[in-house]
C-alpha positions in Angstrom: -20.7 30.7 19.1 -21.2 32.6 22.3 -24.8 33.3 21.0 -26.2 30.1 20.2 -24.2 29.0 23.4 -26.5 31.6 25.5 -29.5 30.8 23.6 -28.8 27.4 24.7 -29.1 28.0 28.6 -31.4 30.5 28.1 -33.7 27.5 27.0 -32.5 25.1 29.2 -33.1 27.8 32.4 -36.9 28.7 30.4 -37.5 25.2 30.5 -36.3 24.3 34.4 -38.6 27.1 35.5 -42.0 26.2 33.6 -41.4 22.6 34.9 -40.4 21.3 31.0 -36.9 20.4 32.4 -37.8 16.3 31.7 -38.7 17.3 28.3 -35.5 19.3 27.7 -33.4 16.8 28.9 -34.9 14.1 27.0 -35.0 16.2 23.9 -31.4 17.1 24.2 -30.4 13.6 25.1 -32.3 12.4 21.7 -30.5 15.2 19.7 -27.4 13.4 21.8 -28.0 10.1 20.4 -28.7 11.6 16.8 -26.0 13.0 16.0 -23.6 10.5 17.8 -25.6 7.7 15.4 -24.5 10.1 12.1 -20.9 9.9 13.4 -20.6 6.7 14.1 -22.2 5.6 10.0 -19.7 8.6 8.9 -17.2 6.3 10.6 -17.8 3.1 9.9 -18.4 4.0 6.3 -14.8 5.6 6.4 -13.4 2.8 8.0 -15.1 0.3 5.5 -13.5 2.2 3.3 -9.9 2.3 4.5 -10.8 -1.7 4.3 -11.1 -2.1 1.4 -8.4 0.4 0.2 -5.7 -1.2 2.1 -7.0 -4.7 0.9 -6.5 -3.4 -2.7 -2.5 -1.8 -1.9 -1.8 -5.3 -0.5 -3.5 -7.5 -3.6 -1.0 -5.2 -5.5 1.6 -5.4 -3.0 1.5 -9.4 -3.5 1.3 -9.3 -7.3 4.4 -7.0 -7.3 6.4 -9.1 -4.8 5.2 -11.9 -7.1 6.7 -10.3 -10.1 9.9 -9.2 -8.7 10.0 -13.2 -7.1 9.5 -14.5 -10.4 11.8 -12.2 -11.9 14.6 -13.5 -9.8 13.8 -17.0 -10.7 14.1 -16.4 -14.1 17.7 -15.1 -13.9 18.5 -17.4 -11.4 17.5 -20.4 -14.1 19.4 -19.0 -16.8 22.6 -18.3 -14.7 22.3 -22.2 -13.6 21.9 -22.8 -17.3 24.7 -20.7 -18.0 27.0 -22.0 -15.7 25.6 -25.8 -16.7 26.8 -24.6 -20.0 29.7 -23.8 -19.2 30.7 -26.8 -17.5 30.0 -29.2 -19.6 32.2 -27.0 -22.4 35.1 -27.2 -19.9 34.9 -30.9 -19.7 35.0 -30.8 -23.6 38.2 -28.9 -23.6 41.1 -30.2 -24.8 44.1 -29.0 -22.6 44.4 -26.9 -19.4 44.8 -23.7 -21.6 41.8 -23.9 -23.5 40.0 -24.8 -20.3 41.5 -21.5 -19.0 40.5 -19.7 -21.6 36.7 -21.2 -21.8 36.7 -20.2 -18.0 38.0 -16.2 -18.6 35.2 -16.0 -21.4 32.2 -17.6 -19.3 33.6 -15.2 -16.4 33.5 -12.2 -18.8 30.4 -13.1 -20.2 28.5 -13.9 -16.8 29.8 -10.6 -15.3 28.0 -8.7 -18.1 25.0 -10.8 -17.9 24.8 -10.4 -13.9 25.2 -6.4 -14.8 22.3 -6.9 -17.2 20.3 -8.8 -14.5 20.9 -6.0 -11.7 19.7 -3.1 -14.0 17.1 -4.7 -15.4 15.9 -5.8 -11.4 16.6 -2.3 -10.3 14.4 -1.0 -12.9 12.1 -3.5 -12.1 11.3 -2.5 -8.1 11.9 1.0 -9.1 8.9 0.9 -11.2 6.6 -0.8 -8.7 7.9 1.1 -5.8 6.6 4.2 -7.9 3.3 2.7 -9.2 3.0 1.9 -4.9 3.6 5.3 -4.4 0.9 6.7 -6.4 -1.5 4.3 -5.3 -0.9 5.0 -1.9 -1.1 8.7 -2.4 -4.4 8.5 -4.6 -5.8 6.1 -1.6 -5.0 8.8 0.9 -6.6 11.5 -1.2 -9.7 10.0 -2.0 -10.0 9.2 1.3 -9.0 12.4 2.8 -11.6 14.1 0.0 -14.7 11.5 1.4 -13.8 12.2 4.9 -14.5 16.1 3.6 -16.8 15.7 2.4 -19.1 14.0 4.9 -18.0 16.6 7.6 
């Protein structure tokens, strides 16, 4: 480092005293220019990137919410069913008792179902909150591994 550094002013001073000092300063200012223009398309082809990887996390991110959304829906449709059900058996009934005993069972019966539900919805966002995870983390690695290699 220290080398090329006193290579470096040892051309710059050659060139102030043979008069080249425009030339070395324009030169230098070119090289300047140069390598800040290969930056800047490193850059802006990594940030193009990073675009277009977060714009693919979130069109996943939306499906997912979508599924979980329509998830919900479902069991909240066939609990409404259920309870619809249930209702119109009570009405049916022909005492008090076996209204009672219409209502214990649909209570038993719901509860497991609602058990059911939770699992199955815990599975559910467990499962996408992973497949998130690895996306994210293959995003990053790619784009760590680009950024590598155009250094």
């Amino acid at each position: 480092m220290n080398a090329t550094m006193n290579k470096a002013a040892e051309e710059a001073l050659k060139a102030f005293q043979n008069g080249e000092a425009t030339k070395f300063v324009k030169d230098a200012m070119l090289e300047g220019v140069s390598k800040s223009q290969e930056a800047s398309t490193v850059w802006a082809t990594f940030y193009k990137d990073m675009g277009k990887t977060y714009e693919g996390l979130f069109m996943k991110a939306a499906a997912n919410a979508r599924t979980i959304n329509e998830k919900v829906l479902e069991n909240a449709t066939a609990n409404a069913k259920s309870m619809f059900d249930h209702a119109a058996k009570s009405v049916e009934a022909g005492d008090m008792k076996a209204a009672a005993t219409s209502q214990m069972e649909f209570v038993g019966a719901q509860t497991a179902v609602l058990n059911e539900q939770q699992v199955e919805l815990f599975d559910l966002t467990n499962a996408i909150a992973k497949d998130m995870f690895e996306a994210s983390s293959a995003a990053a690695q790619a784009t760590a591994e680009r950024v590598k290699a155009s250094a």
